[in-house]
KOLFI-858833 format. One record per atom (N, C-alpha, C): residue number from 0; chain; atom name; x, y, z. Coordinates in pm, 1 decimal. Atoms other than C-alpha are relative to their C-alpha. Example, Ala and Ser with C-alpha at 12.3 -4.5 7.8 and 13.67 -1.06 7.14 Angstrom:
2
{resi:0, chain:A, name:N, x:89.0, y:-119.0, z:0.0}
{resi:0, chain:A, name:CA, x:1230.0, y:-450.0, z:780.0}
{resi:0, chain:A, name:C, x:90.0, y:120.0, z:0.0}
{resi:1, chain:A, name:N, x:-82.0, y:-119.0, z:-6.0}
{resi:1, chain:A, name:CA, x:1367.0, y:-106.0, z:714.0}
{resi:1, chain:A, name:C, x:-77.0, y:109.0, z:73.0}
REM end
This chain:
115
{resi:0, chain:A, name:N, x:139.6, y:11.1, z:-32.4}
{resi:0, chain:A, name:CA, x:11401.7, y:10912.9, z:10331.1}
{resi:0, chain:A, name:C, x:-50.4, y:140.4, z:34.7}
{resi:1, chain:A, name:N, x:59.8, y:-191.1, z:-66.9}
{resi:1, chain:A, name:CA, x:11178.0, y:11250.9, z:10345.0}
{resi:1, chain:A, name:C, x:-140.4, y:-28.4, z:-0.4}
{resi:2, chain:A, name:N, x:142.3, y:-25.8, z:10.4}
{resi:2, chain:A, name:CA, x:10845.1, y:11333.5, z:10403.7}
{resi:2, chain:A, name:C, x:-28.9, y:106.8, z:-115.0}
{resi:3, chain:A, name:N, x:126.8, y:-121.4, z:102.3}
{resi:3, chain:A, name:CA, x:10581.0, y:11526.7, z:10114.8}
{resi:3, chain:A, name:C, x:-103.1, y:-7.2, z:34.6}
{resi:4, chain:A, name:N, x:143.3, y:-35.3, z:-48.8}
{resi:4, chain:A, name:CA, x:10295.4, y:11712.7, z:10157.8}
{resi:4, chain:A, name:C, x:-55.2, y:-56.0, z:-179.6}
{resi:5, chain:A, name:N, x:62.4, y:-19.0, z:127.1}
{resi:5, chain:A, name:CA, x:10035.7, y:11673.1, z:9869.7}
{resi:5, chain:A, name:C, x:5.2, y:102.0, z:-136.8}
{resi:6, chain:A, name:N, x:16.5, y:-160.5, z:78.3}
{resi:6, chain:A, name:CA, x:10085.3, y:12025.1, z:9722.0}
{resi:6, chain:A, name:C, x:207.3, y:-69.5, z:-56.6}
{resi:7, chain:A, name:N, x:-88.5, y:53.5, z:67.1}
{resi:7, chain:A, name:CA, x:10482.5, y:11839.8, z:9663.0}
{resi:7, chain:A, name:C, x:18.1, y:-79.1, z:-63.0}
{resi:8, chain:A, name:N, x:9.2, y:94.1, z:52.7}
{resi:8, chain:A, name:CA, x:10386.3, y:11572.2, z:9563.8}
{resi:8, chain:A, name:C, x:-74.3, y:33.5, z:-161.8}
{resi:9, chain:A, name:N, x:81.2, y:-101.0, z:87.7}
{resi:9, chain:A, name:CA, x:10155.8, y:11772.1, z:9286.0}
{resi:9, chain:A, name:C, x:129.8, y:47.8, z:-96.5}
{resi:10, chain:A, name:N, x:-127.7, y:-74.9, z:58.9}
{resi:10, chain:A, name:CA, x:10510.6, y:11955.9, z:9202.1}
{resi:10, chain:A, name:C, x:90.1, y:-73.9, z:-68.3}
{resi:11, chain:A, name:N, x:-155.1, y:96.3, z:49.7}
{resi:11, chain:A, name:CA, x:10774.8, y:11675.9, z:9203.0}
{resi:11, chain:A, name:C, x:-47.2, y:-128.9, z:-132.8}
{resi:12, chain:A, name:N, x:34.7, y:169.1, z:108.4}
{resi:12, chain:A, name:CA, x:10534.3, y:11352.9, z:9010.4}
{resi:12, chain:A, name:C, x:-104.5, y:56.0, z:-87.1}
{resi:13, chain:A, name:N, x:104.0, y:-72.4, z:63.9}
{resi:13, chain:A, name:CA, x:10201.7, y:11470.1, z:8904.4}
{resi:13, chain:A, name:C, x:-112.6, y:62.1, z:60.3}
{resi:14, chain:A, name:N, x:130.4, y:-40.8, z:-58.4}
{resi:14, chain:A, name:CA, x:9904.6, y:11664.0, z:9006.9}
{resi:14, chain:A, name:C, x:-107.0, y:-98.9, z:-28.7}
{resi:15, chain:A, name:N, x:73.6, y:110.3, z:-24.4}
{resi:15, chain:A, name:CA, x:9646.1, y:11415.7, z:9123.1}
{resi:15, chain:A, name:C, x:-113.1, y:48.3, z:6.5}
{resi:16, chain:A, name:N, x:156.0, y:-68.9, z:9.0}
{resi:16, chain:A, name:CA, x:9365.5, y:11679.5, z:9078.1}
{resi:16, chain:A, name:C, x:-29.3, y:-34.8, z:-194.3}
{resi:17, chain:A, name:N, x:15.5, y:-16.6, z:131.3}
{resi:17, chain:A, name:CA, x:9448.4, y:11625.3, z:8667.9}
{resi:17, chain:A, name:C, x:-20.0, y:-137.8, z:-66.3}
{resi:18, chain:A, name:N, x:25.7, y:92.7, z:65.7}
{resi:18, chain:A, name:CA, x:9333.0, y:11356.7, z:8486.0}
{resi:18, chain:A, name:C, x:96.3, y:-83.7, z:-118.3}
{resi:19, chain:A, name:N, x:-63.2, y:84.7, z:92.9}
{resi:19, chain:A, name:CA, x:9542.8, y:11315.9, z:8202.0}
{resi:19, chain:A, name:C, x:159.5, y:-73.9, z:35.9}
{resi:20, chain:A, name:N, x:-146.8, y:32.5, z:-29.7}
{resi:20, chain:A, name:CA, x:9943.7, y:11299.3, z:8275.9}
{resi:20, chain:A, name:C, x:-10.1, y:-71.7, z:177.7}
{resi:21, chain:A, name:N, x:6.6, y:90.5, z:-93.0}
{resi:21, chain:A, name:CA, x:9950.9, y:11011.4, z:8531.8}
{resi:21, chain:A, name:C, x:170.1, y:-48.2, z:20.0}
{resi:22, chain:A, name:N, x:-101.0, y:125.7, z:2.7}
{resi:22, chain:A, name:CA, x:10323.2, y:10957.4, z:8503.8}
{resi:22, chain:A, name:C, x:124.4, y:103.8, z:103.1}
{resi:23, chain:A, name:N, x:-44.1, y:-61.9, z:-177.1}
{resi:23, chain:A, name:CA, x:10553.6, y:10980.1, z:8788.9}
{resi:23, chain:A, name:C, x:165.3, y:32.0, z:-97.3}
{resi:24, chain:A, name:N, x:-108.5, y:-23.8, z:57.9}
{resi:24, chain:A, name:CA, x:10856.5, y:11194.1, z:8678.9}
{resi:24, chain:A, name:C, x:156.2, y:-8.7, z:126.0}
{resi:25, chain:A, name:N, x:-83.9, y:92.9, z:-78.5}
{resi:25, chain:A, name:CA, x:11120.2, y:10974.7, z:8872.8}
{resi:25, chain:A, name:C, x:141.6, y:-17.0, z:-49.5}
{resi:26, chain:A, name:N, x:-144.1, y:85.2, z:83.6}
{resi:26, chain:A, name:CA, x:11480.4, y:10898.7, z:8736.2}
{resi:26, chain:A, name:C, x:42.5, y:-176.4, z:50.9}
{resi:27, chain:A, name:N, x:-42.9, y:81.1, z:-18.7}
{resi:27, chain:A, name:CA, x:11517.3, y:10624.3, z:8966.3}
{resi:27, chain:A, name:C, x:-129.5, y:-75.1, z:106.8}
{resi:28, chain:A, name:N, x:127.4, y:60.0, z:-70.9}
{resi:28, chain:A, name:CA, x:11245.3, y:10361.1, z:9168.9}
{resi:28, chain:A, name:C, x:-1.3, y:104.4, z:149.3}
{resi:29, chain:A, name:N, x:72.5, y:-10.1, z:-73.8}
{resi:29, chain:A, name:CA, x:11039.9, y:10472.4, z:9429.4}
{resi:29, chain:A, name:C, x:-53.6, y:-68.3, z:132.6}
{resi:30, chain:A, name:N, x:81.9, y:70.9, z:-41.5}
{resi:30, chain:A, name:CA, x:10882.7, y:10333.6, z:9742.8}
{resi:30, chain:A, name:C, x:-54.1, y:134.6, z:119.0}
{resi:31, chain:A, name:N, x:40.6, y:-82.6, z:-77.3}
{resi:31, chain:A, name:CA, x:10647.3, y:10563.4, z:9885.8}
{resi:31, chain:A, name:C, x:-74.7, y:-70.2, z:126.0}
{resi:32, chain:A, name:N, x:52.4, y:94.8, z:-124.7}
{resi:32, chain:A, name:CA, x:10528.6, y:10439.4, z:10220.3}
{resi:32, chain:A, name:C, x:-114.7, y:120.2, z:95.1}
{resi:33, chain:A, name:N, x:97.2, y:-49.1, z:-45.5}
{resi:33, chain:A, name:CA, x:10201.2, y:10592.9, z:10338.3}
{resi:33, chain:A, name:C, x:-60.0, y:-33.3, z:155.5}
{resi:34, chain:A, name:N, x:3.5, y:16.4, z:-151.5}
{resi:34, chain:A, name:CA, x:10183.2, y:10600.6, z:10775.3}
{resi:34, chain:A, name:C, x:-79.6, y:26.4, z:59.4}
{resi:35, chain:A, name:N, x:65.0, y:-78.1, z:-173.0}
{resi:35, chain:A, name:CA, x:10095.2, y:10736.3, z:11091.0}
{resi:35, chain:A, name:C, x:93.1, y:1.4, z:106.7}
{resi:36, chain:A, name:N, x:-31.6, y:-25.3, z:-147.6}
{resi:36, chain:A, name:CA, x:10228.7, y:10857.3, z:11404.8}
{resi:36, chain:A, name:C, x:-25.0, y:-130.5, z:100.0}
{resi:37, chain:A, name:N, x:45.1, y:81.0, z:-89.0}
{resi:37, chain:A, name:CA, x:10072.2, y:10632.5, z:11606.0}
{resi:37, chain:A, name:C, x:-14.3, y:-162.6, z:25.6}
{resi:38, chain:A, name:N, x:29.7, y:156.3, z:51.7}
{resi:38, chain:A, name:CA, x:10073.3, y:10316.1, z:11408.0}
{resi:38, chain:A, name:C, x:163.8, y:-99.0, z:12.9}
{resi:39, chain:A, name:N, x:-130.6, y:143.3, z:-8.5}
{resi:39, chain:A, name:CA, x:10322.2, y:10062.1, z:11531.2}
{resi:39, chain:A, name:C, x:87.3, y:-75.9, z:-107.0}
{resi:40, chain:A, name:N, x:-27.7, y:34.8, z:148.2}
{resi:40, chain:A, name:CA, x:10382.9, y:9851.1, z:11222.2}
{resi:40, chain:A, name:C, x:103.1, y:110.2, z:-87.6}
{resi:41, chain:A, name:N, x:-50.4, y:-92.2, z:70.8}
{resi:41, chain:A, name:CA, x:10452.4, y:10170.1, z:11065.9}
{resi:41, chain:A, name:C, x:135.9, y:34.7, z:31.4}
{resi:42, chain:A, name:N, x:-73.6, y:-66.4, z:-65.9}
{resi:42, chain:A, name:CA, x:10690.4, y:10274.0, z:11279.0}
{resi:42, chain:A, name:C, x:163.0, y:-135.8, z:-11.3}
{resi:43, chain:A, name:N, x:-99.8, y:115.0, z:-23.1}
{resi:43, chain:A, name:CA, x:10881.0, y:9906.2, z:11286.5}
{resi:43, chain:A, name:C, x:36.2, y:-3.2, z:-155.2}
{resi:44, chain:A, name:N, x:-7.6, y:18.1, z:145.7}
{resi:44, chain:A, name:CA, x:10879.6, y:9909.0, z:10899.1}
{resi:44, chain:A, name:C, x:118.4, y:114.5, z:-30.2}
{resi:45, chain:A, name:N, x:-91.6, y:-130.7, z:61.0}
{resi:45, chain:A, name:CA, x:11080.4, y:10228.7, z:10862.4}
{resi:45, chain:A, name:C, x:160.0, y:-72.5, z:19.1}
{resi:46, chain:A, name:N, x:-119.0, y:93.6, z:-30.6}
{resi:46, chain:A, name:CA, x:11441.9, y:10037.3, z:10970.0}
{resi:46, chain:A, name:C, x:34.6, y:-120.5, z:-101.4}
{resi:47, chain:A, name:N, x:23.2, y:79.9, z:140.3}
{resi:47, chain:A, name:CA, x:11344.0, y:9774.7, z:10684.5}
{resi:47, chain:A, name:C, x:4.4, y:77.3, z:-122.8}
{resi:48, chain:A, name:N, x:-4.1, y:-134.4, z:162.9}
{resi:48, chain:A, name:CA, x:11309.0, y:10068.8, z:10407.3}
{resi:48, chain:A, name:C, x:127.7, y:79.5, z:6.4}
{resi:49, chain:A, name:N, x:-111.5, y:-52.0, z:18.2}
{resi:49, chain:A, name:CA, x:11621.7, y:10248.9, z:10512.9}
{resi:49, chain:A, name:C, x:90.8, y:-77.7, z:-24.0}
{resi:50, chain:A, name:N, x:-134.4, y:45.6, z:13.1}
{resi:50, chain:A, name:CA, x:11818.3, y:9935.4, z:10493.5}
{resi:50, chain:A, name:C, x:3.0, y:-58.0, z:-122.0}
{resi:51, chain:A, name:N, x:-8.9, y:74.0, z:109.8}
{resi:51, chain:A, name:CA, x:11709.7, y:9869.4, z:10153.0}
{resi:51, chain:A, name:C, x:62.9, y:55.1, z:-95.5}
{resi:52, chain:A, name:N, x:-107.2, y:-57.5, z:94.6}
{resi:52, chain:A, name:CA, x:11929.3, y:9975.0, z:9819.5}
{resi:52, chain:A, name:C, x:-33.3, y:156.0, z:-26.8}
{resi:53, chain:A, name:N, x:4.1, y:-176.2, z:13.3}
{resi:53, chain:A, name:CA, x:12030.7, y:10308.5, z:9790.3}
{resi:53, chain:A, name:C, x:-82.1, y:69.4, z:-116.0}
{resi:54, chain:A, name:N, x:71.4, y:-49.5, z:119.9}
{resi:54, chain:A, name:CA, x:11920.6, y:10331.7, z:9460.2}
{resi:54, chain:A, name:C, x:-163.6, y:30.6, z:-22.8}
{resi:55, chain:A, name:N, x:172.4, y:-6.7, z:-69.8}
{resi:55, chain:A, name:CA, x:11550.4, y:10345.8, z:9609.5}
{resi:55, chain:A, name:C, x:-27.5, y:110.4, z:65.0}
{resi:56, chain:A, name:N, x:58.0, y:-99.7, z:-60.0}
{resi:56, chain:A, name:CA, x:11397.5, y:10642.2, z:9686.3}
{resi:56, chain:A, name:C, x:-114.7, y:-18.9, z:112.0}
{resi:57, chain:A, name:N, x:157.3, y:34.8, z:-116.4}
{resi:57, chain:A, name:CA, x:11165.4, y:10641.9, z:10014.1}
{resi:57, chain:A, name:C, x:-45.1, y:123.8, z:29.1}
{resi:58, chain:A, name:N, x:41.4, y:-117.2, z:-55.7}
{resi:58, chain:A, name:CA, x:10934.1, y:10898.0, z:10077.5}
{resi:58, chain:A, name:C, x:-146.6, y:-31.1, z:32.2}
{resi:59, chain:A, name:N, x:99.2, y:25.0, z:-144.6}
{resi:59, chain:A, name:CA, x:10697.2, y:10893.2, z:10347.1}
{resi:59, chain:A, name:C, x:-111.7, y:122.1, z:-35.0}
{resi:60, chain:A, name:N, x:118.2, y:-103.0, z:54.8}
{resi:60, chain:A, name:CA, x:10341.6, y:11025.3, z:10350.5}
{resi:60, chain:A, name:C, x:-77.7, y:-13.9, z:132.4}
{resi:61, chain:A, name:N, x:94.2, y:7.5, z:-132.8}
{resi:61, chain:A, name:CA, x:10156.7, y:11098.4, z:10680.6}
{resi:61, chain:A, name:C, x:-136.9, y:17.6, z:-77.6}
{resi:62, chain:A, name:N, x:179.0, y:-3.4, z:55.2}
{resi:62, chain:A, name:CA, x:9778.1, y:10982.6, z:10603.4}
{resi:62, chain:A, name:C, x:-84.9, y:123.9, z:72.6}
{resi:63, chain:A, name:N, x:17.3, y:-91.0, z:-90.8}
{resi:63, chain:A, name:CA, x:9698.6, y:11209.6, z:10919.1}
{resi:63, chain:A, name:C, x:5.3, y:129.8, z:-72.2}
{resi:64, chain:A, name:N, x:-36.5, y:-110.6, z:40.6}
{resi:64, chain:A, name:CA, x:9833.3, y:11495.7, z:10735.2}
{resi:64, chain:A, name:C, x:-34.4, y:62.3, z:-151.3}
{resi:65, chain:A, name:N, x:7.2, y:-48.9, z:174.7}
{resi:65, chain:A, name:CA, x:9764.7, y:11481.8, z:10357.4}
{resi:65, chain:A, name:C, x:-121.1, y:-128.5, z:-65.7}
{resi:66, chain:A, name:N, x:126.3, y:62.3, z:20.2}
{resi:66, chain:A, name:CA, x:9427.5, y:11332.7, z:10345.9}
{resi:66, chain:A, name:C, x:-41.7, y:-43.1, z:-162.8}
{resi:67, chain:A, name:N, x:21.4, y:17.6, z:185.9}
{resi:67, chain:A, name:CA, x:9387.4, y:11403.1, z:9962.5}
{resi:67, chain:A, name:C, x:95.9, y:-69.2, z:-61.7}
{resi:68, chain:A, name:N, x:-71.2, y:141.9, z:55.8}
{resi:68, chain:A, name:CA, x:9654.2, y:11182.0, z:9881.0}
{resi:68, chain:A, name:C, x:-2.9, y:-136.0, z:27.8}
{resi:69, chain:A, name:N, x:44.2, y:115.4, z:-76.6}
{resi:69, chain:A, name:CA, x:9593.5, y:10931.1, z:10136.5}
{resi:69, chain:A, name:C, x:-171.6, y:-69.1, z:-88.8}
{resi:70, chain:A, name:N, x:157.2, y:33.9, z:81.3}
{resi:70, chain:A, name:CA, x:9186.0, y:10931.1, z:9958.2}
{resi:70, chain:A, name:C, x:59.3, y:-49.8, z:-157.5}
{resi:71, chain:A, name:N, x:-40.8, y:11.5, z:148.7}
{resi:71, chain:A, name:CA, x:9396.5, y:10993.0, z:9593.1}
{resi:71, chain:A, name:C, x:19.8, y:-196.7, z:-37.3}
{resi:72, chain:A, name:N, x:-75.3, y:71.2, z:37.3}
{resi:72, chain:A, name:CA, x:9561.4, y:10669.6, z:9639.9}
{resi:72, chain:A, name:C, x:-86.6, y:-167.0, z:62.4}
{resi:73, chain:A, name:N, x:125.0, y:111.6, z:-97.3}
{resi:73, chain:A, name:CA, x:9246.2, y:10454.9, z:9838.7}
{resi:73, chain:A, name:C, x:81.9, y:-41.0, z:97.7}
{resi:74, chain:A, name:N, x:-63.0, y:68.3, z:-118.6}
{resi:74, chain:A, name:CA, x:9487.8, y:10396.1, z:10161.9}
{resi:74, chain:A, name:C, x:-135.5, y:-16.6, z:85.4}
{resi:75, chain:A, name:N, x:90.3, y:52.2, z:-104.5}
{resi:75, chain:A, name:CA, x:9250.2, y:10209.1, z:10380.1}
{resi:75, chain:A, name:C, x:29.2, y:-63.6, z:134.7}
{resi:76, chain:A, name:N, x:-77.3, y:73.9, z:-122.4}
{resi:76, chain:A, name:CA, x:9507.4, y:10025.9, z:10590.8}
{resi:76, chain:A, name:C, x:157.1, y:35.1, z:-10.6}
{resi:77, chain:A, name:N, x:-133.2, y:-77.4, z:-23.8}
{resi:77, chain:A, name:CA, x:9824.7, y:10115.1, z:10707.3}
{resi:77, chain:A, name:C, x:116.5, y:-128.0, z:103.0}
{resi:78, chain:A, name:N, x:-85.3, y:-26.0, z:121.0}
{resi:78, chain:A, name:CA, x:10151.6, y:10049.3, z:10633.5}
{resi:78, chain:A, name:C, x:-63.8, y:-44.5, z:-73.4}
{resi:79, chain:A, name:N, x:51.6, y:13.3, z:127.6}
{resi:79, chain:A, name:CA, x:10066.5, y:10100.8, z:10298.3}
{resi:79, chain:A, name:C, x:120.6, y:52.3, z:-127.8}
{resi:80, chain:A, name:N, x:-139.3, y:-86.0, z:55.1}
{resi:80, chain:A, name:CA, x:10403.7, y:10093.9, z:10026.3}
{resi:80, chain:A, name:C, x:-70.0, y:-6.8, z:-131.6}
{resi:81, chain:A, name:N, x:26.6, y:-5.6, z:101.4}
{resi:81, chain:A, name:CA, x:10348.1, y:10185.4, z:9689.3}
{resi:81, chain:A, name:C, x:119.3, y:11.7, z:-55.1}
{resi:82, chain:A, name:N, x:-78.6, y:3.1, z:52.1}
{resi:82, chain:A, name:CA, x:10629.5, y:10035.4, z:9470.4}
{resi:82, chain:A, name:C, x:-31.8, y:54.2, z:-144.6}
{resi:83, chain:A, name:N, x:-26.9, y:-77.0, z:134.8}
{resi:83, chain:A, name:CA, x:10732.0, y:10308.5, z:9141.3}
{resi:83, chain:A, name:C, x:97.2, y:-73.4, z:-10.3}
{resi:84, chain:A, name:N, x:-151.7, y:21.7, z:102.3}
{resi:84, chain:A, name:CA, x:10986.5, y:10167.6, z:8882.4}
{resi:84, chain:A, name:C, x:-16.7, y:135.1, z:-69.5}
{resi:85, chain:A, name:N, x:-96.8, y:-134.1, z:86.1}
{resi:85, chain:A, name:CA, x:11186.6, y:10444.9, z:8710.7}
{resi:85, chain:A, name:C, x:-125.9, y:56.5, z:-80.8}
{resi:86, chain:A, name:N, x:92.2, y:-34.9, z:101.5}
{resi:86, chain:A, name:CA, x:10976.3, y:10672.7, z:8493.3}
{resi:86, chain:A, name:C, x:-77.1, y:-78.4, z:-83.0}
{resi:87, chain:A, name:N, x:81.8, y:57.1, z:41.4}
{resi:87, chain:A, name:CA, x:10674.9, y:10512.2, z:8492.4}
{resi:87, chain:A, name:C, x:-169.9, y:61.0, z:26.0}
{resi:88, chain:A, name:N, x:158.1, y:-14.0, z:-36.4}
{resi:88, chain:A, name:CA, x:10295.0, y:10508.0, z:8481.1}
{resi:88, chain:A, name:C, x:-84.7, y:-36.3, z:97.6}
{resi:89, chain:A, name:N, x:76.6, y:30.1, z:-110.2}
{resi:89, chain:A, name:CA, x:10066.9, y:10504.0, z:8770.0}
{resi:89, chain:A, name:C, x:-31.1, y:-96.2, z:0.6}
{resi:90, chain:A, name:N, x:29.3, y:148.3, z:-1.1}
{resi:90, chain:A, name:CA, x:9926.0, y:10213.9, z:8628.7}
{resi:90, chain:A, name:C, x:118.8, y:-132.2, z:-8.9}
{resi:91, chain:A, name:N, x:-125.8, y:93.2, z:-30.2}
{resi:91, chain:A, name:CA, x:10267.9, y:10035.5, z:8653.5}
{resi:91, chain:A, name:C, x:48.8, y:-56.3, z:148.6}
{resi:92, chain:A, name:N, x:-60.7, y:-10.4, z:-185.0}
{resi:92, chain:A, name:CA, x:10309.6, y:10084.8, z:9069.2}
{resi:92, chain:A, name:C, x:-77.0, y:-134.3, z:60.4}
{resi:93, chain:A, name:N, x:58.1, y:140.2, z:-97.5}
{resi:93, chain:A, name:CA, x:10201.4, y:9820.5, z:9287.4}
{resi:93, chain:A, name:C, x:6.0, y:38.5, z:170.1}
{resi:94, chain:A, name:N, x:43.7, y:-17.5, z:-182.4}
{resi:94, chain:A, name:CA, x:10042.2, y:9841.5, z:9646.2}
{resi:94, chain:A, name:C, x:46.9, y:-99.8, z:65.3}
{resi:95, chain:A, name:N, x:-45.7, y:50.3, z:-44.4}
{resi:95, chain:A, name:CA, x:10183.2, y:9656.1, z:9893.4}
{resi:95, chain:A, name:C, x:-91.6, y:34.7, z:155.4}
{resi:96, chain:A, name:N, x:88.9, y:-36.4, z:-109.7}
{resi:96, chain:A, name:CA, x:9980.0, y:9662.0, z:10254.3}
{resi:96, chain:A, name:C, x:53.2, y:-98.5, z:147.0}
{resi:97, chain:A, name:N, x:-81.4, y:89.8, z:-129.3}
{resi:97, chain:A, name:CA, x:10114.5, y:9539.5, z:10594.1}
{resi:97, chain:A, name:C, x:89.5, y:3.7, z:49.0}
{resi:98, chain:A, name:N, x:-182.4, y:-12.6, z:-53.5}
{resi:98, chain:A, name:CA, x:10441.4, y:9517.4, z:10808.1}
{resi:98, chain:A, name:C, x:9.3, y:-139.8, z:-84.0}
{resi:99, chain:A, name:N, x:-85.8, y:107.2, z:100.1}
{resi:99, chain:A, name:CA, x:10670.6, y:9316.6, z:10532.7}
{resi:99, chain:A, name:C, x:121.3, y:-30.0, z:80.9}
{resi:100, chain:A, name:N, x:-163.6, y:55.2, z:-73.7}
{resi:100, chain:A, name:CA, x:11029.9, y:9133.0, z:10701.0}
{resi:100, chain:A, name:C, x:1.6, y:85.7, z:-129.1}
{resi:101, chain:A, name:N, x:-88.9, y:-45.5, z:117.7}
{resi:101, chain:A, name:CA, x:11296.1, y:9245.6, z:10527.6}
{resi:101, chain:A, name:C, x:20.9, y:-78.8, z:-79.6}
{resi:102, chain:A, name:N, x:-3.5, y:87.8, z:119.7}
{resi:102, chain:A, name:CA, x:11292.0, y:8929.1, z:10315.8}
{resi:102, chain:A, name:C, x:-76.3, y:61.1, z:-83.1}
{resi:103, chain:A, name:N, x:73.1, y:-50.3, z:120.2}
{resi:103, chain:A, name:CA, x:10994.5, y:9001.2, z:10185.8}
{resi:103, chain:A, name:C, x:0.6, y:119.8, z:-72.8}
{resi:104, chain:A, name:N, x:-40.2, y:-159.4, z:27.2}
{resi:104, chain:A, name:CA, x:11092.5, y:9405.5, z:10129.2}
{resi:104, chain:A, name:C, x:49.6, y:-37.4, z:-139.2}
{resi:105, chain:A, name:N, x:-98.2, y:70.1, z:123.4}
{resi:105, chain:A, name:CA, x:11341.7, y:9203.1, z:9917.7}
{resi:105, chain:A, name:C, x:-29.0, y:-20.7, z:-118.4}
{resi:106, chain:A, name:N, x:70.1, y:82.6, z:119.5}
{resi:106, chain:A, name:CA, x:11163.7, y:8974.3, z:9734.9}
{resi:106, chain:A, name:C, x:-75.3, y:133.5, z:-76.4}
{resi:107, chain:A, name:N, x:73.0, y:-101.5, z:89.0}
{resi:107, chain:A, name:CA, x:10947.1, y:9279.2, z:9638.9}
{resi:107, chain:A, name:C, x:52.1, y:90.3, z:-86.9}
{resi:108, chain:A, name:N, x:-124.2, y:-92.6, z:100.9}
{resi:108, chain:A, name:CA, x:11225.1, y:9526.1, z:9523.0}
{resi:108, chain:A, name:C, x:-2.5, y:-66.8, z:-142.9}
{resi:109, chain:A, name:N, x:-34.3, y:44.4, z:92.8}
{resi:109, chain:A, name:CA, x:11362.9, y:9256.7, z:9338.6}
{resi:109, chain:A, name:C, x:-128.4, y:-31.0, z:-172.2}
{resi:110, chain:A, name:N, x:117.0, y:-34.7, z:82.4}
{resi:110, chain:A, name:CA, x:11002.2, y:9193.8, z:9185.2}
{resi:110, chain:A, name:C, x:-42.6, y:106.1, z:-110.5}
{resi:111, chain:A, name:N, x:63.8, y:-105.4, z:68.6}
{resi:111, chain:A, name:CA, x:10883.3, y:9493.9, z:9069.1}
{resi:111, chain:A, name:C, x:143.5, y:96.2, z:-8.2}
{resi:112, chain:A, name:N, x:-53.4, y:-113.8, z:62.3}
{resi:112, chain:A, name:CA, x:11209.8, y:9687.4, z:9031.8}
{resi:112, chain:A, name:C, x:146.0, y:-63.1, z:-32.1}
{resi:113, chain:A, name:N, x:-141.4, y:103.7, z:44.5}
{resi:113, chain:A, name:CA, x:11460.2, y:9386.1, z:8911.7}
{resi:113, chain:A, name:C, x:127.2, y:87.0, z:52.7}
{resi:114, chain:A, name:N, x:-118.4, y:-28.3, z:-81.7}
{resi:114, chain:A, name:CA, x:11721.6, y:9516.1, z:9163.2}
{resi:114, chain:A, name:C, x:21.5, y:-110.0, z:80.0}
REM end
């Protein structure tokens, strides 16, 4: 699990200032989980994402901190996960919004990234 700023996030998937190339250069799924400091939920959710399959990348996005991604991505409410499958298209990801159990974490993996 790591934190990115916007300007890495720009580097590692795609620049979200560019219109055309929308596609997240990933080898393996994703669940980016968009926070806060301060936000409870948030904070209880993280223990549910580390205990989910390794093969899942988590990387954390302080809204507080990286506003233009937080706006990029319309976070309005928080926790906010955005499930990537493997080298895919933006329009492939799926929002997810709320403290999830770890069932449901589950059920969702399994969903959207047949693990």
């Amino acid at each position: 699990m790591k934190n990115i700023s916007t300007e890495e996030f720009n580097k590692i998937f795609f620049d979200i200032n560019q219109k055309e190339d929308r596609n997240f250069k990933c080898p393996k799924p994703i669940i980016f989980d968009f926070y806060a400091d301060w936000c409870g939920p948030c904070k209880a959710i993280t223990p549910i994402l580390e205990s989910l399959n390794k093969d899942i990348e988590i990387i954390k996005i302080n809204i507080d901190n990286e506003d233009k991604l937080s706006n990029f991505f319309k976070i309005r409410s928080i926790p906010a996960l955005l499930f990537v499958p493997a080298n895919s298209n933006l329009s492939e990801s799926k929002m997810e919004i709320g403290m999830k159990s770890k069932e449901a974490m589950n059920k969702h993996v399994k969903e959207y990234f047949n693990i």
